[in-house]
N, C-alpha and C positions, 0 to 999 in steps of 0.2 A: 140655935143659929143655923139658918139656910147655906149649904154647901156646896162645891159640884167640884169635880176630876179628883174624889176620894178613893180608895179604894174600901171595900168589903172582902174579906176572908172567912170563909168557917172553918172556924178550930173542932180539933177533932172531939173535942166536948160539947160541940153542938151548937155555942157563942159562936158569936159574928165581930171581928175586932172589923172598926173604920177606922180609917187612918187618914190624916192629912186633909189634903185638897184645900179650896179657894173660899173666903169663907164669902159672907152676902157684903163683907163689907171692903173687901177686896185683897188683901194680905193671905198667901199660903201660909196655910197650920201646921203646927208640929204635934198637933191636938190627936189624942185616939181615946175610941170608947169601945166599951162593949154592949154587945146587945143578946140578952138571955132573953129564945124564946118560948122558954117553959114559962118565966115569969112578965113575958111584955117590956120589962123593964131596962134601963139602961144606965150604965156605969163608968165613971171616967176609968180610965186607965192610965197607967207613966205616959210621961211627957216623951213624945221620940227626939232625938239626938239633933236633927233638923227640919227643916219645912219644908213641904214638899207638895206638890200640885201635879197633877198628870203624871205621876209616877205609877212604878207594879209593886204587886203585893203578890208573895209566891210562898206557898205552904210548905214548909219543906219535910221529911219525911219523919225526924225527929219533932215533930211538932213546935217548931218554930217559926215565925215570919220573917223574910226576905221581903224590905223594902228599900229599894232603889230609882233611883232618877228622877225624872220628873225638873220642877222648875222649884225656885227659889224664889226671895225678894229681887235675887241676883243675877238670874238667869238660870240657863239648861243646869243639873247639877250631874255630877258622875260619884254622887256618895251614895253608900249604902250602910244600912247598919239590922240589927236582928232583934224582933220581939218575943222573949219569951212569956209564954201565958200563965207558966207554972208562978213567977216571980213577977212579974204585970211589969218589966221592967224592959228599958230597951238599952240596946247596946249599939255601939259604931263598929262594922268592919271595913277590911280593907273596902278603897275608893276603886272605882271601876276607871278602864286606861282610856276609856271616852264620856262625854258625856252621852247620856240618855233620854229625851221625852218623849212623848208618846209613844214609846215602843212596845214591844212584847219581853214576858219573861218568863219560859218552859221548861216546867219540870223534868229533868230528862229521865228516863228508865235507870241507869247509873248513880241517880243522887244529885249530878250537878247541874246547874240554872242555865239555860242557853238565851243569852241577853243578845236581841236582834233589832237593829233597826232605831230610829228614835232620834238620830244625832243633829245636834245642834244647828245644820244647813237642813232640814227637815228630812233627811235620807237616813243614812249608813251613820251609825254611830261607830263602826268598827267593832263587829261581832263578838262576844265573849263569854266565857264560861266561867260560872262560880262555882268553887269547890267548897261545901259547906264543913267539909270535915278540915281542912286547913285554912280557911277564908280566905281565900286566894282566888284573882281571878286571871283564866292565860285568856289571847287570842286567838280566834280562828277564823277558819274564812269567811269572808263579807259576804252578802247574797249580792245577788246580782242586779238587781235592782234596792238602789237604796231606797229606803221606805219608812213612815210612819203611820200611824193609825191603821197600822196593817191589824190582822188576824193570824193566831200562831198555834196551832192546831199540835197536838201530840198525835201521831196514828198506830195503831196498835202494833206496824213494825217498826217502832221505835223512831224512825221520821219524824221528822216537824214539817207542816204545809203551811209557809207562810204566801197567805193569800190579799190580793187589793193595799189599799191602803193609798196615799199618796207621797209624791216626791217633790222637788222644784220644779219639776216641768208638770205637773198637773196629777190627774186620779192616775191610779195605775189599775188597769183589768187585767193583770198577769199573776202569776204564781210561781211558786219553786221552792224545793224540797230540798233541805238540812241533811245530810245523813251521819249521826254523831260517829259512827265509826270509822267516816273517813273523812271528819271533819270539815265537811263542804256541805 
């Protein structure tokens, strides 16, 4: 079946888990597969928790997947829950304290997910941080331009360069930089 706003992830075993997205026949999936390409071939995997459409998918360091937001039958969603690969099984965590679609979600240097942009008015979801080792997510500050279909960049001093993307009032050609250590 024909799909789009799925995600792709490669696990550190070299598989490709998809997750989700809209299928051709119009309903978001809670569907994932894998795809091994030593052998071409392709594999269902557990059923995820919910259904999700334009959502992120974030590798986490213990080799697990972080998937949140995105859209529902229902609308914008703020759930998230976790794929392990070892166990092909997926798990619900804590719900994020906004919803999220089309946004970004960056691995930080520290371990935890900097969830930006995406919210529900097409802007500002109200910035957040997921803590993988407690599954907890806090607040932090908003960027300054709300945004979606932005671009979220890790930079090698540990910044994030969230660039473009648009808002309610149109495209955006701006930019502005994260700095997790002083949470702005």
């Amino acid at each position: 079946m024909a799909c789009a706003k799925h995600t792709a992830t490669l696990l550190p075993d070299g598989r490709v888990l998809v997750a989700g997205g809209n299928s051709s026949r119009g309903p978001q999936l809670a569907s994932a597969e894998l795809y091994d390409p030593g052998t071409g071939s392709w594999t269902a995997t557990g059923k995820m928790v919910g259904d999700h459409a334009g959502h992120t998918a974030t590798l986490l360091p213990d080799g697990r997947v972080l998937v949140l937001g995105g859209s529902s039958g229902s609308g914008p969603e703020a759930t998230a829950e976790l794929y392990d690969p070892i166990t092909g099984s997926w798990a619900a965590t804590a719900n994020m304290n906004g919803e999220h679609q089309r946004g970004t979600a960056t691995l930080l240097d520290d371990g935890s997910v900097l969830v930006a942009g995406g919210g529900s008015s097409g802007g500002s979801g109200g910035e957040e941080l997921y803590d993988p080792g407690t599954g907890s997510w806090t607040a932090t500050a908003s960027m300054l331009d709300g945004r979606c279909c932005h671009t979220a960049t890790l930079l090698d001093d540990g910044t994030v360069l969230m660039a473009g993307g648009s808002s309610p009032r149109g495209m955006l050609a701006t930019a502005e930089l994260y700095e997790p250590g002083n949470g702005n």
